[in-house]
C-alpha positions in Angstrom: -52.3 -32.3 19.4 -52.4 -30.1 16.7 -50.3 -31.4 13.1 -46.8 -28.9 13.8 -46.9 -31.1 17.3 -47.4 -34.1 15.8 -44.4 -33.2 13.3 -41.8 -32.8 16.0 -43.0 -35.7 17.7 -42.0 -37.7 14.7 -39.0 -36.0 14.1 -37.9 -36.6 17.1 -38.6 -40.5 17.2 -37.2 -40.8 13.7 -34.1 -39.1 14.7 -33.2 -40.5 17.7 -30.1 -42.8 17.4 -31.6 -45.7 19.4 -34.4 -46.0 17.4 -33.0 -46.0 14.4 -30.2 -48.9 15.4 -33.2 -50.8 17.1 -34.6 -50.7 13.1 -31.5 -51.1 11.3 -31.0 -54.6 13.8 -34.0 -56.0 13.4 -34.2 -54.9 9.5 -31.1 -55.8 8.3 -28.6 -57.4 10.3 -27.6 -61.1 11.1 -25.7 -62.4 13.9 -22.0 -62.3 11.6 -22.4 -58.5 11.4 -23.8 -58.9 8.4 -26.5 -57.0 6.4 -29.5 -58.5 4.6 -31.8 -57.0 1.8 -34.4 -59.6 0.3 -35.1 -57.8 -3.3 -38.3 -59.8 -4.1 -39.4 -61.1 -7.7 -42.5 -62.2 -9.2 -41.6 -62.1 -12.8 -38.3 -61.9 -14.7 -39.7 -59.2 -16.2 -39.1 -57.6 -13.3 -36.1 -57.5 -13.0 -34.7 -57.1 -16.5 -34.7 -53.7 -18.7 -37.0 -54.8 -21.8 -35.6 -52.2 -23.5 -32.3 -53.4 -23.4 -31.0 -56.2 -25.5 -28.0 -58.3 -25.9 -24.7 -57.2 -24.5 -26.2 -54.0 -24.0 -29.0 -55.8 -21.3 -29.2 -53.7 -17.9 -31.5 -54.4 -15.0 -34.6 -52.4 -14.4 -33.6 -49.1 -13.0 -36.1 -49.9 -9.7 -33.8 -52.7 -8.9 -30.9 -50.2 -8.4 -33.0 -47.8 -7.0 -34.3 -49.9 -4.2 -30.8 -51.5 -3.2 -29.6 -48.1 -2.9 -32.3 -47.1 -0.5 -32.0 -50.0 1.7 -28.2 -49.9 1.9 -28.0 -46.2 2.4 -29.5 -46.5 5.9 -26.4 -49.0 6.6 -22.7 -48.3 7.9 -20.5 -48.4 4.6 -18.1 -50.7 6.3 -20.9 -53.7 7.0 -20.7 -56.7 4.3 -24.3 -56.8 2.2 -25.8 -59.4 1.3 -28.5 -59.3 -1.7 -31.4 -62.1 -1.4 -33.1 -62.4 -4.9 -36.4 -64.4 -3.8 -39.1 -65.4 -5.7 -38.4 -66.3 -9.1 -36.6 -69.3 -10.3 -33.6 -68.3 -12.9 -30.7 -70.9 -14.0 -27.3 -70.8 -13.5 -26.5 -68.7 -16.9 -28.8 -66.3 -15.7 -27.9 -66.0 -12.0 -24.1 -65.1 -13.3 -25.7 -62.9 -16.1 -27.3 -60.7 -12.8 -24.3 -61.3 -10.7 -22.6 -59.5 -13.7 -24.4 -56.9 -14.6 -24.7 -55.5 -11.2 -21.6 -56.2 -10.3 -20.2 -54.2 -13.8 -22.7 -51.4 -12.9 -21.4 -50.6 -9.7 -18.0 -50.8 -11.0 -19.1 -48.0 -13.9 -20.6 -45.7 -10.7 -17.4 -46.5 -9.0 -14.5 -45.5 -12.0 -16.9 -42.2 -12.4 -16.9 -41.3 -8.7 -13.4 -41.9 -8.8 -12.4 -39.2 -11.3 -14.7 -36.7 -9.3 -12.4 -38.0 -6.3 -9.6 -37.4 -7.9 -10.5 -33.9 -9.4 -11.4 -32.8 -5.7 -7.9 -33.9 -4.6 -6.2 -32.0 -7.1 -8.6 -29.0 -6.9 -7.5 -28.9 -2.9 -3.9 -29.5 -3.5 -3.7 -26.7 -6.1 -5.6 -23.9 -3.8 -3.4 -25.0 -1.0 -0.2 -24.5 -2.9 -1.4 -21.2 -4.7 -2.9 -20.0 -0.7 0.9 -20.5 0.5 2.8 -19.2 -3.0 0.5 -15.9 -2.3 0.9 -15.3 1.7 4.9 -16.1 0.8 4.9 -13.1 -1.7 3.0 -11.2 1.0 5.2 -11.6 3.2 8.2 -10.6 1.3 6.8 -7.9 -0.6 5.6 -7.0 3.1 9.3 -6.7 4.9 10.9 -5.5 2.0 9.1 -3.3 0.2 6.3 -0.5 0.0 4.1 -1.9 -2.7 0.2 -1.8 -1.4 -1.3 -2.6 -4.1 0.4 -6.3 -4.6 0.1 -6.7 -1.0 -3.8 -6.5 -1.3 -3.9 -8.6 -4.3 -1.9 -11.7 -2.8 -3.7 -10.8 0.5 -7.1 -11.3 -1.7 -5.5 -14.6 -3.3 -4.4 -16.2 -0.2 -7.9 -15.0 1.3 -9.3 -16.8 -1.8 -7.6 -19.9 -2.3 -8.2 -20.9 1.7 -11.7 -20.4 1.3 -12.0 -22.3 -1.9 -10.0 -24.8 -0.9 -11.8 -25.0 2.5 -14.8 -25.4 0.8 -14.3 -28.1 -1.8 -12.5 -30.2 1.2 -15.6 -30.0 4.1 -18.6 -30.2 1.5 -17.1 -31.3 -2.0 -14.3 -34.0 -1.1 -16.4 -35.2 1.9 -19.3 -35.8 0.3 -17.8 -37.6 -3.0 -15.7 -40.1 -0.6 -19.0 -41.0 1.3 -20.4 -41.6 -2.0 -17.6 -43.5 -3.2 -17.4 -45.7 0.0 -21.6 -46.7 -0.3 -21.2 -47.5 -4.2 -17.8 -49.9 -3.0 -19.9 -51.3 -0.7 -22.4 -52.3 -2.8 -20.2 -53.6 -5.4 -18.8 -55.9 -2.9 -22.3 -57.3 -1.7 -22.6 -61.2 -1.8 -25.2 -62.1 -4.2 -27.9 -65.0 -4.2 -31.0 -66.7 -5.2 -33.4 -67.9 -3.6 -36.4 -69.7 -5.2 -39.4 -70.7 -3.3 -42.3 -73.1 -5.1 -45.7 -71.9 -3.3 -47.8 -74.6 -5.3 -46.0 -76.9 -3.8 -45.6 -75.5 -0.1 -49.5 -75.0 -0.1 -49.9 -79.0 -1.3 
């Protein structure tokens, strides 16, 4: 089997739908119809930017990085839950986590939001101009002789579908998918799990 073979055969295992649910079941899910991801620690360090300090402290950008991998290949309406394993932190710095991601997600969320929101009003004003135009066509059409105006507001409406067409199948759609995965993982249940292996092993 030479390697172009060998590439559709993996595309074509990859892609198929029952694969991929027979790996999202046995990844991820629980028998509540829940999701886990197990984000594993062997150092605080980890886990917390050293670069940032204070009230300005962030998580490592990895950490966001690899929850956003794993929870892309779920459903956007499945609950997530986020195991932190391996590393023993206290309880101020359990809700110090539990905050900053929680604050993160809500900064990607307000910012999706406005492109949401932009893309709505972009739509609604292309729509409204697309009708304004063919209504003017269509007057200056049964009552008068005026070619020119009629291929401009022909252009306009022409225009104004398209764009608006446009901005609503790739634009729009794309931004509320987005907006639905970061609202999904703002809402994931966080928790922490530490495990002593000196002991285990005694």
């Amino acid at each position: 089997m030479d390697f172009k073979q060998k590439m559709h055969e993996k595309i074509k295992i990859y892609s198929n739908k029952k694969y991929l649910d027979g790996y999202i079941n046995n990844e991820f899910m629980t028998d509540d119809g829940d999701a886990d991801i197990f984000l594993n620690i062997g150092e605080k360090s980890e886990l917390i930017d050293t670069w940032t300090y204070g009230n300005q402290i962030d998580l490592e950008n990895d950490v966001y990085d690899f929850i956003e991998e794993k929870s892309s290949m779920l459903d956007s309406d499945v609950q997530i839950n986020l195991h932190i394993i391996g590393t023993k932190f206290n309880s101020n710095e359990q809700g110090m986590i539990k905050h900053i991601l929680k604050e993160h997600y809500a900064i990607e969320l307000y910012k999706v939001q406005k492109k949401y929101n932009m893309y709505k009003k972009k739509i609604i004003s292309l729509f409204f101009t697309g009708f304004l135009s063919v209504l003017c066509y269509l007057i200056l059409y049964l009552y008068t002789d005026f070619e020119f105006f009629l291929e401009v507001f022909g252009f306009i409406f022409s225009f104004a579908l398209w764009e608006a067409f446009d901005a609503l199948i790739y634009g729009f759609s794309e931004v509320k998918v987005e907006r639905n995965d970061i609202t999904q993982n703002l809402l994931m249940n966080i928790d922490f799990n530490y495990v002593d292996i000196e002991k285990d092993t005694e």
